[in-house]
GULO-412155 format. One record per residue (C-alpha): residue number from 0; chain; z, x, y. Coordinates in Angstrom, 2 decimals, always signed. Layout:
<sites>
  drenke  kolse        Z        X        Y
     NUM      A        Z        X        Y
...
</sites>
This chain:
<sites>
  drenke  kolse        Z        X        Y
       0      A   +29.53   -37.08   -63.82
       1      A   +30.57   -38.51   -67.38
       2      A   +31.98   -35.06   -67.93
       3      A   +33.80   -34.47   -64.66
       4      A   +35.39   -38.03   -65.45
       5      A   +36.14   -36.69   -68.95
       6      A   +38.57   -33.79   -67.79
       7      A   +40.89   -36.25   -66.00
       8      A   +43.11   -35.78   -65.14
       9      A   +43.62   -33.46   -62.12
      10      A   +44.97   -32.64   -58.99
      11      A   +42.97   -33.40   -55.52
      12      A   +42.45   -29.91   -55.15
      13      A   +40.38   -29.03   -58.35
      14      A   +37.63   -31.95   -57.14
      15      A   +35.24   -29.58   -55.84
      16      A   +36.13   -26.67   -58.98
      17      A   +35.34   -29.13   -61.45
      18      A   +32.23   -30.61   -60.40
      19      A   +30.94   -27.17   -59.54
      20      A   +31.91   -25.80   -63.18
      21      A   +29.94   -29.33   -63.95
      22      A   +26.57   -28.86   -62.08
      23      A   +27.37   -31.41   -59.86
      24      A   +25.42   -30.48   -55.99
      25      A   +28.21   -30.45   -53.29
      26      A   +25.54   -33.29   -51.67
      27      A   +27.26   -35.78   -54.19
      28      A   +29.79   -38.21   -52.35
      29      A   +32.39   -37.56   -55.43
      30      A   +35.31   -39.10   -53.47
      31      A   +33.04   -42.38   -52.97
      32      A   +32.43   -42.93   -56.33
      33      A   +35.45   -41.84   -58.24
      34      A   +36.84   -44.64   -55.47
      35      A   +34.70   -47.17   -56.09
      36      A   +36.44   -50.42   -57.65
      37      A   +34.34   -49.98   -60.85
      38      A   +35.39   -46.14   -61.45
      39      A   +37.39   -45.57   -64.29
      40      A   +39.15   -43.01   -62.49
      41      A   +41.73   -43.41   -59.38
      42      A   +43.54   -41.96   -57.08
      43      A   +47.62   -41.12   -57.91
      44      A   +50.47   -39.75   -56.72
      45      A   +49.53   -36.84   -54.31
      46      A   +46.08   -37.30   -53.71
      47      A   +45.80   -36.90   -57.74
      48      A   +42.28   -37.97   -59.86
      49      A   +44.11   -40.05   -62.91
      50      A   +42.46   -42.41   -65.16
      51      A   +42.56   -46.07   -64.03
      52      A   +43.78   -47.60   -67.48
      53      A   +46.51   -44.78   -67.99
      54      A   +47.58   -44.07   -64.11
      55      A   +51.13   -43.55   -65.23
      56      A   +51.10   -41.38   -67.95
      57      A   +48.46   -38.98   -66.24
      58      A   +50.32   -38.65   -63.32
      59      A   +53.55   -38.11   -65.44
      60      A   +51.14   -35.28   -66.76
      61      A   +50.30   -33.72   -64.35
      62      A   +53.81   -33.56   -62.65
      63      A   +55.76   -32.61   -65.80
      64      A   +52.40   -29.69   -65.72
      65      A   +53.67   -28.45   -62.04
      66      A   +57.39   -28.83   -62.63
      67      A   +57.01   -26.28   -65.80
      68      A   +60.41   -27.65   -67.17
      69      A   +61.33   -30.96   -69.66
      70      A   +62.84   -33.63   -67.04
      71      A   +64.53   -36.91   -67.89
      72      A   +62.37   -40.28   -67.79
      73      A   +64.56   -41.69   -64.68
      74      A   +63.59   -38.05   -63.04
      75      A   +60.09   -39.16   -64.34
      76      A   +59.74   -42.30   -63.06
      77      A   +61.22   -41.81   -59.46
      78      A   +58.55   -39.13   -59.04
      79      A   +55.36   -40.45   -60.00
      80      A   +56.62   -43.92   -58.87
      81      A   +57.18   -45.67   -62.09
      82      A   +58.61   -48.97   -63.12
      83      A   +62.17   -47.58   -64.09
      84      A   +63.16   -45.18   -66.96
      85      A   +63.19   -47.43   -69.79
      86      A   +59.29   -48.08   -69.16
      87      A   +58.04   -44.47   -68.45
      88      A   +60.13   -43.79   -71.67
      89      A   +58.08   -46.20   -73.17
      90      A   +54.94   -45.31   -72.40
      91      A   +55.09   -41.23   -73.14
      92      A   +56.76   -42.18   -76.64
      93      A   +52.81   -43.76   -77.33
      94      A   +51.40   -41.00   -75.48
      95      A   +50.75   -37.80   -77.95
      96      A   +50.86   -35.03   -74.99
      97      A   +54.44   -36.14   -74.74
      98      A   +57.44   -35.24   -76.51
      99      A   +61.20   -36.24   -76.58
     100      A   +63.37   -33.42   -76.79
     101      A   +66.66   -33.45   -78.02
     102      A   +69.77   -33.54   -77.73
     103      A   +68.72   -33.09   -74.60
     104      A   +67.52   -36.43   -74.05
     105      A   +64.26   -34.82   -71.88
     106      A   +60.55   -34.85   -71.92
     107      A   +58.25   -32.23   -71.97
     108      A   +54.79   -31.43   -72.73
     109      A   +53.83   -30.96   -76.40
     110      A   +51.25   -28.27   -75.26
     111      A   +54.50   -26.12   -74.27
     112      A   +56.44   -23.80   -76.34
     113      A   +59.93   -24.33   -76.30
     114      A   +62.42   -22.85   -78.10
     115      A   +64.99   -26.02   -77.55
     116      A   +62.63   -28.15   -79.05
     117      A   +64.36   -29.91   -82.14
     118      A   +62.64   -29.41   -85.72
     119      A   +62.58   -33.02   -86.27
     120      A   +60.73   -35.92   -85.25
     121      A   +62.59   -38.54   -86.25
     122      A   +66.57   -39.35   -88.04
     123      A   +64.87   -39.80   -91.32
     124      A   +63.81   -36.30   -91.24
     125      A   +66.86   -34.88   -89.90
     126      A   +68.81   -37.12   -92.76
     127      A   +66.97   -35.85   -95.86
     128      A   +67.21   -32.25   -94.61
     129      A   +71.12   -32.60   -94.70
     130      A   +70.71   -34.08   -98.19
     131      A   +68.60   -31.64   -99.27
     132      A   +70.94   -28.97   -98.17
     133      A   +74.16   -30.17   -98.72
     134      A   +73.47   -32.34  -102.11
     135      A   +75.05   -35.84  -102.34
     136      A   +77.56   -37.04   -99.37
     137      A   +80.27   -39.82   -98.85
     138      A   +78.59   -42.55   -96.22
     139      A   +80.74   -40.89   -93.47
     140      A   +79.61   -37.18   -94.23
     141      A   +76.18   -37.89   -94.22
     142      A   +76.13   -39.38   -90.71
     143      A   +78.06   -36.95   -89.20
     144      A   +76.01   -34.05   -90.40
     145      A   +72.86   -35.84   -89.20
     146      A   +74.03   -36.69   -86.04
     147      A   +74.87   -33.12   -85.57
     148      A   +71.16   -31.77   -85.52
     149      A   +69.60   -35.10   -84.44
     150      A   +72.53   -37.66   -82.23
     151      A   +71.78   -40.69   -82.42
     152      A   +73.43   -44.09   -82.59
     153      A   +75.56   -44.71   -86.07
     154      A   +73.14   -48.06   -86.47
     155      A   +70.12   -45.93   -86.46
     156      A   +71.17   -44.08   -89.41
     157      A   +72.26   -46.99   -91.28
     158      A   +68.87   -48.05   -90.73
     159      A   +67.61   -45.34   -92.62
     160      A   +69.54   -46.04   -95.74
     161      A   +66.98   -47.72   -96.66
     162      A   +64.39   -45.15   -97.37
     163      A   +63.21   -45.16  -100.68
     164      A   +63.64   -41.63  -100.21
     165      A   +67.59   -42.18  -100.16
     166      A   +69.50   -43.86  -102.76
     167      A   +73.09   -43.97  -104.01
     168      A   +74.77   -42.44  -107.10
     169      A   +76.39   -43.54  -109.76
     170      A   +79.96   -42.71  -108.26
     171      A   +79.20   -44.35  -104.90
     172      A   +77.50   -40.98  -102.41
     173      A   +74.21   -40.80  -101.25
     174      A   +71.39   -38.48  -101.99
     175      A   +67.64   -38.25  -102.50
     176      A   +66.14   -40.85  -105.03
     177      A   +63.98   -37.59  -106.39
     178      A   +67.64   -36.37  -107.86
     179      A   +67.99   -39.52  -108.98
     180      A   +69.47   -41.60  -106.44
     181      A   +68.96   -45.56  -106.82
     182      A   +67.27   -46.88  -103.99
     183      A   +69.12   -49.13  -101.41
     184      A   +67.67   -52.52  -100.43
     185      A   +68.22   -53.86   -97.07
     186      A   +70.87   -56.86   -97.45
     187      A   +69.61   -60.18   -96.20
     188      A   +70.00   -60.43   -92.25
     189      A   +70.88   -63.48   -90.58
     190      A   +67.96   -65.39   -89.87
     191      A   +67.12   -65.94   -86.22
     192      A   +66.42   -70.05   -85.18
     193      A   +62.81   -68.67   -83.91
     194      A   +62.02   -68.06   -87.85
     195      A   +61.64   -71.12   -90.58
     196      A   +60.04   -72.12   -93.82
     197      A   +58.69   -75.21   -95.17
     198      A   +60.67   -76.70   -98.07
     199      A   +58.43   -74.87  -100.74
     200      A   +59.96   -71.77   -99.13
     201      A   +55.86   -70.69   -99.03
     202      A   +54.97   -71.30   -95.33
     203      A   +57.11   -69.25   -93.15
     204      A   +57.05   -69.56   -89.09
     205      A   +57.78   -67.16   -86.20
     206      A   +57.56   -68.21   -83.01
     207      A   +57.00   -65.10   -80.40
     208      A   +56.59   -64.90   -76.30
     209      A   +53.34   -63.19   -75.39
     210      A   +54.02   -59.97   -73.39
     211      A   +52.31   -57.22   -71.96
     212      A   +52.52   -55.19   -75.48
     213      A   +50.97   -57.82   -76.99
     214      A   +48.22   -58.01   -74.49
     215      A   +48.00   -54.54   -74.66
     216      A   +47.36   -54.19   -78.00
     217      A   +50.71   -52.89   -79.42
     218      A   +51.92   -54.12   -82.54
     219      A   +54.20   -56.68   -82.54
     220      A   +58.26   -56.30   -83.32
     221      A   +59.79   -58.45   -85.22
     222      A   +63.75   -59.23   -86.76
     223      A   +64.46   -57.99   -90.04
     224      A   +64.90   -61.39   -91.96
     225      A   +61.25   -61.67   -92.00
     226      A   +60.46   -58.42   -94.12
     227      A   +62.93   -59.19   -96.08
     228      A   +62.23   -62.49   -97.28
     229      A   +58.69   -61.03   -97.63
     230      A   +60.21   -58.95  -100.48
     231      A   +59.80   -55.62   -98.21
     232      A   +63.47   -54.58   -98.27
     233      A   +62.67   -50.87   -98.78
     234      A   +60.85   -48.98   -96.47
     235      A   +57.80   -48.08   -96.10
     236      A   +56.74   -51.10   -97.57
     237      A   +53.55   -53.44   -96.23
     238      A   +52.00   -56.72   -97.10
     239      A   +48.63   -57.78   -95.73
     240      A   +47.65   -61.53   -94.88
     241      A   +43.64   -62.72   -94.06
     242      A   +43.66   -64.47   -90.92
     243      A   +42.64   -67.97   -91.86
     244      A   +39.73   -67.64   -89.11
     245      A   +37.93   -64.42   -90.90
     246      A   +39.46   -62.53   -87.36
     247      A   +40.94   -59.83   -89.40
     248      A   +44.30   -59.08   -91.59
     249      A   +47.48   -59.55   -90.46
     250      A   +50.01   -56.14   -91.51
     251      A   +53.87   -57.09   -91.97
     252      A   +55.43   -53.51   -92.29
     253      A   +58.99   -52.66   -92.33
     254      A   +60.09   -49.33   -91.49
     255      A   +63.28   -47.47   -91.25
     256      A   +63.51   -48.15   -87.33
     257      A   +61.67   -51.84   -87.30
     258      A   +60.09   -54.41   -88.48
     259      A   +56.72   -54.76   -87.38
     260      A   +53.44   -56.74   -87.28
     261      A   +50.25   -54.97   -86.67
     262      A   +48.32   -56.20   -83.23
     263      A   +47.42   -59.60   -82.62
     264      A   +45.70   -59.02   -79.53
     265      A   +42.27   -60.56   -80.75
     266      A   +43.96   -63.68   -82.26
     267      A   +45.77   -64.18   -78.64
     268      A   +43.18   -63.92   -76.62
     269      A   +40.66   -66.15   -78.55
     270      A   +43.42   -68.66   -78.36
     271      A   +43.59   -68.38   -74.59
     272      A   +46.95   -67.38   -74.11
     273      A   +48.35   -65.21   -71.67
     274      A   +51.47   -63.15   -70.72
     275      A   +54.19   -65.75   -71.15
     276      A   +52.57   -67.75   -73.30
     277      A   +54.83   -68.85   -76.79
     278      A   +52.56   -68.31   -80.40
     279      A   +53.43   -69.39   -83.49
     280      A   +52.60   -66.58   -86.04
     281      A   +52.57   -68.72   -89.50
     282      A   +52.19   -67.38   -93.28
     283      A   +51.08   -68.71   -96.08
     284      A   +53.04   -66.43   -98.92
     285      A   +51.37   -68.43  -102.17
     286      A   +47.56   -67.60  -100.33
     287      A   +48.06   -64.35   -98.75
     288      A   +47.18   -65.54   -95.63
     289      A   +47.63   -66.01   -91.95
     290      A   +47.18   -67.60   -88.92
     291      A   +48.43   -67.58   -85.27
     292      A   +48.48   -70.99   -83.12
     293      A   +49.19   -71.57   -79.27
     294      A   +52.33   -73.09   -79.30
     295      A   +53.07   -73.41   -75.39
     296      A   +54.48   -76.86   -74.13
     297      A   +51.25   -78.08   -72.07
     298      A   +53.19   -79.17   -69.48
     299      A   +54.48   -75.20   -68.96
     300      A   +51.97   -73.43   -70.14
     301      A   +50.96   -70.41   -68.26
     302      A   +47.48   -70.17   -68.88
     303      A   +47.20   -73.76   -68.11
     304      A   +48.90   -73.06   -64.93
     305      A   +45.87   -70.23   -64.46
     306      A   +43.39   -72.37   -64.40
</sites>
């Protein structure tokens, strides 16, 4: 049974192939106890056997599988009867079976070939191939060219100025720091009332809203302000902090698309919070360390309200 479970997932009508191919006696109520509340699988869109914990994406699967062509994630998500595109999008960008194919703005399966599918993953990749190929480039150039084999928005490719693969000259172009290029630090960003520091500048605060990310597991994305006053105004660039409660470390990363904090699903839910609940995520820069506090207002706290 473990095994028939393992190949989810797959359409109603491969139920009796499967177990056969599995050993499994056609005796066996199947149906009853892939439906039984404790099953890890469930039933999906079209009679469907999908995985409980990733109903979503498998169905997405296994439409996108009998559709044989890339579709949009608002074509997605009306189908398999998602929460709107923005989420499906979501969830197939974490989801390694998926890929985003562009210019085309589509989705397909990454175990198809497809001649339309772009070279590059990302518009860091697709910038340092025009700068590899075309040499150094005027600001204006350089994001044109880019845009060309990989469109996006004009702020994502400012964002990845700050590669310290990509630098400037010394008469004002950019090209790749390995030809000599200077690196570009990110300029101080305004800093967002949810973020402070004590007057010793040492103890910095960010106050976050739990959400279902969070809960889930997913790191945590942050403004900019805090990896830069963190010193982290290149990217990739990390810092770790101890949690102050020997839970773990606490990873402040800045890439070229965000700032991020590595999960802190553990530190949430030994606090007791839940999905609304506000955190205070607090650093101590002269230690190296870290710590995350409930910070709800009792009176409107929703895990208070759970109970």
């Amino acid at each position: 049974m473990r095994e028939l479970i393992a190949r989810a997932p797959f359409r109603e009508e491969e139920l009796k192939e499967l177990a056969a191919a599995q050993g499994i006696p056609d005796s066996v109520p199947l149906e009853s106890i892939l439906t039984h509340p404790r099953s890890p699988l469930t039933r999906g869109p079209a009679g469907a056997w999908v995985r409980r914990r990733a109903k979503g994406r498998d169905a997405a699967y296994l439409w996108l599988a009998d559709e044989g062509e890339p579709r949009r994630a608002d074509t997605i998500s009306v189908a398999i009867g998602g929460k709107g595109e923005r989420v499906v999008a979501e969830a197939l960008r974490r989801d390694d079976r998926f890929r985003l194919l562009r210019p085309e703005g589509t989705w397909a399966l990454s175990e198809w070939s497809l001649p339309q599918a772009g070279s590059h993953s990302n518009a860091l990749e697709a910038m340092l191939e025009v700068l590899g190929e075309h040499g150094p480039l005027n600001r204006s150039e350089l994001f044109a060219l880019t845009a060309r084999s990989y469109p996006v928005s004009a702020a994502r490719l400012q964002q990845c100025l700050i590669s310290d693969r990509i630098g400037m000259t010394s008469d004002g172009r950019i090209d790749l720091v390995e030809r000599g290029a200077v690196p570009m630090e990110e300029k101080e960003p305004q800093r967002l009332s949810h973020m402070v520091t004590d007057d010793t500048g040492q103890v910095v605060g960010v106050r976050l809203r739990v959400d279902r990310e969070i809960l889930r597991g997913s790191g945590v994305i942050v403004h900019s302000w805090l990896t830069w006053y963190l010193g982290l105004r290149l990217a990739p660039m990390s810092r770790n902090f101890t949690m102050d409660d020997g839970s773990g470390v606490l990873t402040v990363r800045r890439n070229t698309s965000a700032a991020q904090l590595s999960s802190v699903r553990t530190q949430v839910m030994s606090a007791g919070m839940t999905q609304g609940c506000e955190m205070a995520v607090v650093l101590r820069l002269d230690h190296s360390t870290a710590s995350i506090r409930h910070a709800c207002d009792p009176a409107a706290c929703p895990a208070r309200q759970l109970d």
